[in-house]
C-alpha positions in Angstrom: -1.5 8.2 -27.8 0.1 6.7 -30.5 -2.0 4.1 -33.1 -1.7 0.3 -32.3 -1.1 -2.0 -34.7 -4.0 -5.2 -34.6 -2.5 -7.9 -32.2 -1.8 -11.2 -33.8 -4.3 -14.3 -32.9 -1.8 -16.9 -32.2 2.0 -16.4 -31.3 3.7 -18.7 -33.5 7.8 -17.6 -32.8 9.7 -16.0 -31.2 9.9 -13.1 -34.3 6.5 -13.0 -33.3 6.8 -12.2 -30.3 9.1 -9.9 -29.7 7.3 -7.9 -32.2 4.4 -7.9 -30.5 6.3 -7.1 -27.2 8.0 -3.8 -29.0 4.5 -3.0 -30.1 3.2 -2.6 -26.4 6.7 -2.0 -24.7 5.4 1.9 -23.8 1.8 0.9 -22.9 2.8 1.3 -19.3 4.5 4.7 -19.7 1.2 5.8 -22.1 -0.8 4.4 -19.6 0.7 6.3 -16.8 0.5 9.7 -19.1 -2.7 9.0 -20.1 -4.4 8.8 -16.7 -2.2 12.3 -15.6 -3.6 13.9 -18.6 -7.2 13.1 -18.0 -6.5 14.6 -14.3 -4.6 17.7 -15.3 -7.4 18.4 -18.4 -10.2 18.0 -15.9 -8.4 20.9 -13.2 -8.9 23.1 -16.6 -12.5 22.2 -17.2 -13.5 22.5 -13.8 -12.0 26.0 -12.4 -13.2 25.5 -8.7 -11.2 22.7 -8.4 -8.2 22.4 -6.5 -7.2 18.8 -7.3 -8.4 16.2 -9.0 -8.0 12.5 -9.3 -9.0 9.4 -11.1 -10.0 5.7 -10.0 -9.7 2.8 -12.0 -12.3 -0.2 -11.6 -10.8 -3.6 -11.6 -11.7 -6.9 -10.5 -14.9 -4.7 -8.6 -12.6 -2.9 -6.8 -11.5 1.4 -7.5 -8.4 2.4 -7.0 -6.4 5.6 -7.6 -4.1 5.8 -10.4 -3.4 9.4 -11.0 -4.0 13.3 -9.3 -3.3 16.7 -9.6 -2.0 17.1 -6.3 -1.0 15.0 -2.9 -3.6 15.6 -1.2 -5.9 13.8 -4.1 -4.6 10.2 -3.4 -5.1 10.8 0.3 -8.7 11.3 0.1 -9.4 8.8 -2.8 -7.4 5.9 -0.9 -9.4 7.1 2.7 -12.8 6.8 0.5 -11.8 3.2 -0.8 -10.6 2.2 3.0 -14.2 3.3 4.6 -16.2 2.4 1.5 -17.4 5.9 2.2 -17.4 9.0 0.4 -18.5 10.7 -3.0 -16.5 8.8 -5.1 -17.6 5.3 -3.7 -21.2 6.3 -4.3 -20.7 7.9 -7.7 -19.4 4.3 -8.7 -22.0 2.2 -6.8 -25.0 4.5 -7.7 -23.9 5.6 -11.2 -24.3 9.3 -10.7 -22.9 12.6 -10.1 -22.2 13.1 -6.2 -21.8 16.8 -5.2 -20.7 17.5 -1.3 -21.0 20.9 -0.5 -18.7 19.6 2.8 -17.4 16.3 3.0 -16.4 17.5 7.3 -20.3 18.5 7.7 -21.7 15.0 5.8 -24.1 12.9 7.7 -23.7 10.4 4.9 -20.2 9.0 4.9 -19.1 9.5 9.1 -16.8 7.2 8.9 -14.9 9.5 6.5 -14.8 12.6 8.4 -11.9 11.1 10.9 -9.9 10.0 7.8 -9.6 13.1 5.7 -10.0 16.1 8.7 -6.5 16.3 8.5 -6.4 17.3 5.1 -8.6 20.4 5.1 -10.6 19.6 1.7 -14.1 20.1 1.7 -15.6 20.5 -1.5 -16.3 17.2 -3.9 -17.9 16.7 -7.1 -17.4 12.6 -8.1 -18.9 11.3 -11.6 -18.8 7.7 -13.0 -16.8 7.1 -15.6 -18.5 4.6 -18.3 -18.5 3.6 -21.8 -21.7 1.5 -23.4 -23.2 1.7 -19.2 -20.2 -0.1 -18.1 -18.7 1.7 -15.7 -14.9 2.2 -15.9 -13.9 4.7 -13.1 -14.7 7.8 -11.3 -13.4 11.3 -11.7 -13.1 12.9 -8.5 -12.8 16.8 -8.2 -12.3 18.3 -4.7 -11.9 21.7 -3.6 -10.5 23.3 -0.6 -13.6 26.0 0.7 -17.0 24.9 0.9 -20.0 24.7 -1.4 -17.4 25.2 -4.5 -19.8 23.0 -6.9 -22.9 23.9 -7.9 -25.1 22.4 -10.5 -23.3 24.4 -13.4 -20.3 22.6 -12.3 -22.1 19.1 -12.2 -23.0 19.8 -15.9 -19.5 21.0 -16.8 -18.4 18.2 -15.2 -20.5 15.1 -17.0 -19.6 16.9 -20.0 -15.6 16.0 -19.6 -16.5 12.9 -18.4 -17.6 11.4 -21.3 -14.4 11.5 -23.5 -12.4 10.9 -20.3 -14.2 7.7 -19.8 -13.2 6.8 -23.3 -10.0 7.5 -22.8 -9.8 5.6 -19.7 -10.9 2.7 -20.9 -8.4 2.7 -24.4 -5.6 3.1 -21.9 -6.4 0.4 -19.6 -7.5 -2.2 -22.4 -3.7 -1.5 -24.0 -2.4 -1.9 -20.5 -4.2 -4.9 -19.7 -2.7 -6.0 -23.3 1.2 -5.2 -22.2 0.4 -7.4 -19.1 -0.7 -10.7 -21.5 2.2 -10.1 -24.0 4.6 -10.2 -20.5 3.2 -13.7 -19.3 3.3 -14.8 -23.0 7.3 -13.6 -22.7 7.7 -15.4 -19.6 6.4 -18.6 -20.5 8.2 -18.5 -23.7 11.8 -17.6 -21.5 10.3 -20.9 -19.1 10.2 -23.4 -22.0 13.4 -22.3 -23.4 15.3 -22.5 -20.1 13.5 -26.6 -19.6 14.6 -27.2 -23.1 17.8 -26.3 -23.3 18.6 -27.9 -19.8 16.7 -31.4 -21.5 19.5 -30.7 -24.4 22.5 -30.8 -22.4 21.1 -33.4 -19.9 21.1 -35.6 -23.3 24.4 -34.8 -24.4 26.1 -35.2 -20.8 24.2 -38.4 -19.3 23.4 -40.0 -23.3 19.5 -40.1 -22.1 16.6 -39.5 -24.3 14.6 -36.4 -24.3 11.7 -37.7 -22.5 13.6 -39.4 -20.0 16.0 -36.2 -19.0 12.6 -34.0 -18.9 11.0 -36.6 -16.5 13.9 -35.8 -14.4 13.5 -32.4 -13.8 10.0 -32.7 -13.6 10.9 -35.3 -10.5 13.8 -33.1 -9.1 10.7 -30.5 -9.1 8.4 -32.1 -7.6 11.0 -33.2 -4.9 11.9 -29.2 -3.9 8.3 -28.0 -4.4 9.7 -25.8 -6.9 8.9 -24.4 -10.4 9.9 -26.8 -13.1 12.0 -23.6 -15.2 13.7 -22.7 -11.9 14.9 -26.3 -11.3 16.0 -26.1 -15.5 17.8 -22.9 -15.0 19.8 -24.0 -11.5 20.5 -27.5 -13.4 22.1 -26.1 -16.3 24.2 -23.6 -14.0 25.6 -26.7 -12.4 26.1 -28.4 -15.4 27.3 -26.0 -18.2 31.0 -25.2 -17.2 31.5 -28.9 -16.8 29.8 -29.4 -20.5 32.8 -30.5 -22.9 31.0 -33.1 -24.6 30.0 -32.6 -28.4 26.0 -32.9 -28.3 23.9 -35.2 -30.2 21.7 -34.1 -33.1 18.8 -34.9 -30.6 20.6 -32.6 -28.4 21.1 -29.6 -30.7 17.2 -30.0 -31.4 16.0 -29.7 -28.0 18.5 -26.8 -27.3 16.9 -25.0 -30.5 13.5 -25.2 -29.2 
């Protein structure tokens, strides 16, 4: 993954911000990498495996984000459906989990039903975490029975630290992509009321405030969005503007 540069404090143009948005433009695609790579590393360090997969804790809830195989996204998603299953108590228990046979387990029945179908028997789950906060699970299956011994479970914690790590960078510059977005939306918002305000002042001769109370009325009278009533006002209005705009005008359609 590439090196970030620091993220400003404040974003105080739009210079600013469309720097910062080219800085983070490929967090998603990293992201997405990222995650595959800690999958496809882990089949390598764990040669009994047949697939492997890993979950992503957010807002208290896993979810599967990458695997080495179909089959890997199946069984995650029946664990996190049942709130059964290796990889559910790896997270809630903070430990390795080793099931010699997920089909034989008397702990998770519900699972059984869910994952028969896909002939996988063999898990090994360990919690992903970074300073005791947990992160995510990495979840290694395997098609025959009793494929992870202890050996395996060492092997295993062993990858998991720097996977956690890695984990956790990815999501934190994701999670940053996702802020600089809104930030981009709400500056596109603004700009889209503004301008309208400007052109509503140079059409009707009406002050800044009072075309922006407007909108805000014509709003609240469609239950809509304030920038989506801007943006269908100044649809209407632009091919019909042929009036020079007043310096209070050019101002608000600046801003």
């Amino acid at each position: 993954m590439t090196a970030q540069q620091p993220l400003p404090d404040r974003i105080e143009s739009e210079r600013q911000l469309h720097s910062l948005m080219a800085m983070v433009s490929s967090v998603q695609l990293e992201f997405d990498l990222s995650l595959q790579r800690i999958a496809e590393w882990g089949l390598i360090a764990l040669p009994p495996a047949d697939g492997v997969g890993v979950a992503f804790l957010e807002d208290g809830k896993l979810g599967h984000l990458a695997g080495t195989a179909p089959f890997v996204s199946q069984i995650d998603d029946a664990q996190y459906g049942t709130m059964q299953g290796p990889c559910v108590t790896a997270a809630v228990e903070r430990r390795t989990v080793i099931a010699a046979s997920m089909m034989t387990e008397d702990r998770w029945p519900s699972l059984r039903a869910e994952i028969e179908p896909v002939g996988v028997q063999s898990a090994l789950s360990l919690p992903l975490t970074v300073a005791d906060q947990l992160v995510g699970t990495l979840n290694v299956y395997a098609r025959r029975a009793d494929a992870f011994d202890a050996d395996a479970a060492i092997r295993g914690e062993e990858y998991a630290q720097p996977a956690a790590v890695a984990l956790q960078q990815a999501c934190l510059l994701r999670r940053a992509r996702l802020v600089t977005e809104r930030i981009g939306a709400a500056v596109e918002r603004r700009k889209a009321v503004n301008r309208t305000v400007g052109l509503m002042m140079a059409q009707d001769g009406v002050e800044a405030a009072e075309a922006r109370a407007m909108l805000e009325a014509t709003a609240q009278a469609r239950g809509e969005e304030l920038a989506w009533v801007a943006q269908a006002v100044w649809d209407e209005r632009i091919e019909f503007a042929c009036l020079a705009p007043s310096e209070d005008a050019v101002w608000a359609l600046r801003q």
